[in-house]
Steps between C-alpha positions, in 0.01 A plus 500: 500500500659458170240606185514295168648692193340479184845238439391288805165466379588419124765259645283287710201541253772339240610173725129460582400471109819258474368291740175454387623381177705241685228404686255439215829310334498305824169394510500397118751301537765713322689530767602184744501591874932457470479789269235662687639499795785714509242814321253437788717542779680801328131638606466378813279161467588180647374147511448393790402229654084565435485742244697821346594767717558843432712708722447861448794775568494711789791745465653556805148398694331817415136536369249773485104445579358441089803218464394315844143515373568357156702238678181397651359509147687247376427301807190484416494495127760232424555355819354380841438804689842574644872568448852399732688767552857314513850622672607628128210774595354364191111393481488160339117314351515168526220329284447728171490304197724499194282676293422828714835590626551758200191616617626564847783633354293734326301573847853600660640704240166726572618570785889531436595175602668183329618179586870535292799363674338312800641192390809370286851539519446889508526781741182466650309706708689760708378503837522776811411561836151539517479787716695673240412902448334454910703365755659744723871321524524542069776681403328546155248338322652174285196502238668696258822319521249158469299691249837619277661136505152335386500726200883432440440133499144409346611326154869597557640313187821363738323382754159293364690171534740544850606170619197491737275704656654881619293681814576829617396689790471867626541658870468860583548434888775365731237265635462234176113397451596352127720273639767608262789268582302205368542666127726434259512918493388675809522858484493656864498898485743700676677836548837580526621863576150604393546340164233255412606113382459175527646184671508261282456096613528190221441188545248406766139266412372253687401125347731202513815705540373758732742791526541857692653764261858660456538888516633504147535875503464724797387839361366511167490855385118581359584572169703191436228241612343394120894415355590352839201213478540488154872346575380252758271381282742493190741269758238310571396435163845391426615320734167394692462081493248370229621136523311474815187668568514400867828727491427757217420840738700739587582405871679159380722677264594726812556277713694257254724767429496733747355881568883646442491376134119581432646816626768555256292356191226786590707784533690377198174500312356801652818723383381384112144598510536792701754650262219465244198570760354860408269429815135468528355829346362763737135479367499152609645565823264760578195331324569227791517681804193724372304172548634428867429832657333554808122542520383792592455435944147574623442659859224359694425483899603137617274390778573265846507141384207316744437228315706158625496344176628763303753564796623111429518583140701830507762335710578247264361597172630850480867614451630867541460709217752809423204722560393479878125536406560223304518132511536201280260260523576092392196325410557157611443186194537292822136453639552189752461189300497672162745437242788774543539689193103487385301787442129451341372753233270636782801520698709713256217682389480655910905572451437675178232700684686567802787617283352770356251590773826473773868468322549734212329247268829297602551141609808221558564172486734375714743162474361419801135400309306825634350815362635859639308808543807784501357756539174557769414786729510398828157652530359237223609234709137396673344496154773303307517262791069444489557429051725247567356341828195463241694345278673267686807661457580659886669232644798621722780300445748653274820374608382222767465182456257401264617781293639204247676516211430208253558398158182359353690140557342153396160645415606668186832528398668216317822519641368435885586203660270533814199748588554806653137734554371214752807520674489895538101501581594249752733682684303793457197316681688374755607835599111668434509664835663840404576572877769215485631614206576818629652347778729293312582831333672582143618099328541481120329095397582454107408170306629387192356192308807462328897497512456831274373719771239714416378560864854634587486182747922566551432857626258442760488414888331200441533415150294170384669338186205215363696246307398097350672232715408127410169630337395683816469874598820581735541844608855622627558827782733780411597725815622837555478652121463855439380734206597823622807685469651304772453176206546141597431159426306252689672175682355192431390389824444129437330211288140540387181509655209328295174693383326451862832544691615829378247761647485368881905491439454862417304548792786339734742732320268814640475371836852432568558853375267653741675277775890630375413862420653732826190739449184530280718789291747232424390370111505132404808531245677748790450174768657286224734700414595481872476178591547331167298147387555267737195591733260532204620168371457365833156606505347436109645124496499400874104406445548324173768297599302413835205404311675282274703307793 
């Protein structure tokens, strides 16, 4: 992984001092909480609904074994005991006070971390697939592409005050795990005639205006990639909305005025600042990829697998790695009736030891709200399974059902109109038996407290969208989304279900699925696909409108 510079660390040492003396000039008085406001969340601290909270950069979702520990520091230091890892592949601490977050700034810059840029009307923080340097199907590792745009774009002078909020993401493989067409840049990795590029897609993002992106440019030569985002962004920055923040990001300006002349403003803009571009100098370049090489593989016997319950969890917890005695393991922050996301400082403490012990002292976050081991001998298997069986961290559910995405929703944030962590643990409960999971087979659930969408609600199966009707908790049922490559948007599938209604509605939902589907191969969003909404509608309001008649 990337390696602070002396630069990096004089940088972040810098902002830390500034903020301290804007939080002491906060809590004098000195400074009202409108002028305060805009400072703190240039470093990543919120008010929310309770308290402050500080969301912490995780670049690209990739930590080593000291920075997971001191994560579990400040846990315990400044706040309750535990962090939520979020679908930003950030960590976020909800309850630290005012006075101690330059202290916990402090704590992270020990380690080589920061909270700059994850939040404002910034780039913020670039995300990638979280199998990234691992997975068999890569066709190169994206880190150093993330890793090279971070640099380019932490304090860039142009692009501190964009119209709104700018996300990119990074893909290395033709099968998309950072859901890159719901960016306003996705970057997805290709070849052509040997010759490495990218494809370039603008203008996807989810919230009230939820949008798949445009190709914008089909192959990207390499070299050409800093100038090329630097002229979306200076479009954007000119001709982006700031009348309306509702309709300030870049997928409103695309689709006001179409991809063809977003097209022809960017290559317009490109020609200029490549013509005075002398590229990114090579001892950057190759200071980059020094930090993303390969470890150094270790040969061990791998014995029969006996055990059931580690059986269970290498079918769904593991993934192919590009080394066949290898295997990436995802630690699932999904325990049934937990809150998704949530790891306790005990909790991170056993990742940070399994990392080093297991993984190459490396670990992942993912978007989905779960922690990745990418790198484990197939032979350490049995004893990583036995750590995290101990500490409650085994269960074997990545990618069924009560593997839930949710945004922390009416219990913290201040923008949430309804809850959504009951809802998830809920579901989750209902479906405890992990046999019947497994027999309903691979289905995406994602809640979102809010029309802005932080559980990806529009790119899920079943996506549950909480929202205030009348004073009262109504949640509404997306259908048939999708955050791979093959991107789509949910269909509504009707009016909303109150608080009490909306998990045995889910449960209909399964059950008419396992009715419809042709064989138990057959996913849930491949039987919609196939027969469309009219049975599932059939089937979640059917009951309700019985019981009311």
């Amino acid at each position: 992984m990337y390696q602070y510079t002396d630069f990096d660390e004089q940088f972040v040492r810098a902002r830390v001092q500034e903020f301290r003396g804007q939080v002491e000039r906060r809590i004098s008085g000195a400074l009202t909480e409108d002028e305060f406001k805009p400072l703190r969340l240039m470093n990543g601290l919120y008010l929310q609904l309770h308290a402050y909270m500080l969301r912490v950069a995780v670049p690209y979702g990739t930590l080593n074994g000291a920075q997971m520990r001191q994560l579990a520091y400040i846990a315990d230091r400044w706040d309750k005991g535990y962090g939520h890892f979020t679908t930003r592949q950030n960590i976020q601490f909800n309850w630290p006070k005012l006075a101690d977050v330059p202290d916990m700034l402090d704590a992270l810059a020990d380690v080589s971390m920061h909270a700059i840029q994850t939040s404002g009307n910034c780039i913020r923080n670039v995300t990638a697939d979280h199998f990234a340097g691992a997975a068999a199907d890569e066709i190169e590792d994206p880190r150093p592409t993330a890793e090279l745009i971070r640099q380019w774009s932490t304090d860039h002078p142009e692009f501190a005050y964009l119209p709104r909020k700018f996300k990119v993401a990074v893909t290395g493989a033709p099968n998309d795990r950072a859901v890159t067409k719901a960016h306003d840049i996705g970057l997805r990795m290709i070849r052509r005639d040997g010759v490495p590029g990218y494809e370039v897609i603008v203008g996807g993002g989810l919230g009230r205006t939820p949008m798949i992106g445009k190709v914008l440019n089909d192959f990207l030569p390499r070299e050409d990639l800093l100038p090329y985002l630097e002229a979306i962004l200076a479009v954007y920055n000119q001709h982006g909305r700031r009348d309306n923040k509702y309709k300030a990001r870049i997928k409103i300006l695309i689709h006001e005025e179409g991809v063809e002349t977003m097209r022809s403003r960017v290559d317009a803009e490109f020609a200029r600042i490549k013509a005075e571009f002398d590229g990114v100098p090579q001892h950057v370049v190759e200071r980059i990829r020094a930090g993303f090489l390969p470890p150094v593989w270790k040969e061990a016997d791998i014995a029969p697998v006996r055990d059931p319950g580690l059986r269970s969890f290498i079918d769904t917890n593991t993934h192919t790695h590009k080394q066949a005695d290898y295997t990436i393991v995802t630690i699932s922050l999904k325990g049934i009736g937990e809150t998704p996301g949530d790891a306790t400082s005990d909790q991170m403490r056993v990742m940070a030891d399994l990392a080093e012990r297991f993984s190459h002292d490396e670990l992942r976050v993912s978007h989905e709200q779960n922690v990745i081991l990418p790198h484990v001998h197939k032979a350490d298997l049995p004893a990583v399974y036995d750590a995290l069986r101990a500490a409650g961290l085994a269960t074997a559910n990545i990618g069924l059902v009560s593997d839930i995405i949710a945004c922390p929703g009416m219990d913290y944030c201040a923008l949430a109109t309804a809850r959504s962590i009951p809802i998830a643990q809920e579901i989750s409960e209902a479906f405890s038996d992990l046999d019947r999971q497994r027999d309903v087979g691979p289905l995406k659930i994602k809640i979102s407290g809010c029309i802005n969408a932080c559980g990806h609600h529009h790119v899920a199966h079943i996506g549950i969208l909480g929202l205030e009707k009348k004073g009262v908790e109504s949640y509404q049922i997306t259908l048939g989304g999708d955050g791979t490559e093959n991107a789509a948007i949910g269909e509504r599938l009707g009016p909303g279900f109150a608080a009490d209604e909306i998990v045995p509605a889910v449960e209909r939902l399964i059950a008419a699925y396992l009715d419809l589907r042709l064989t138990p191969q057959e996913t849930f969003l491949e039987a919609y696909v196939r027969v469309g909404p009219a049975p599932f509608k059939a089937a979640a309001y059917d009951e309700v409108q019985a019981n009311a008649a």
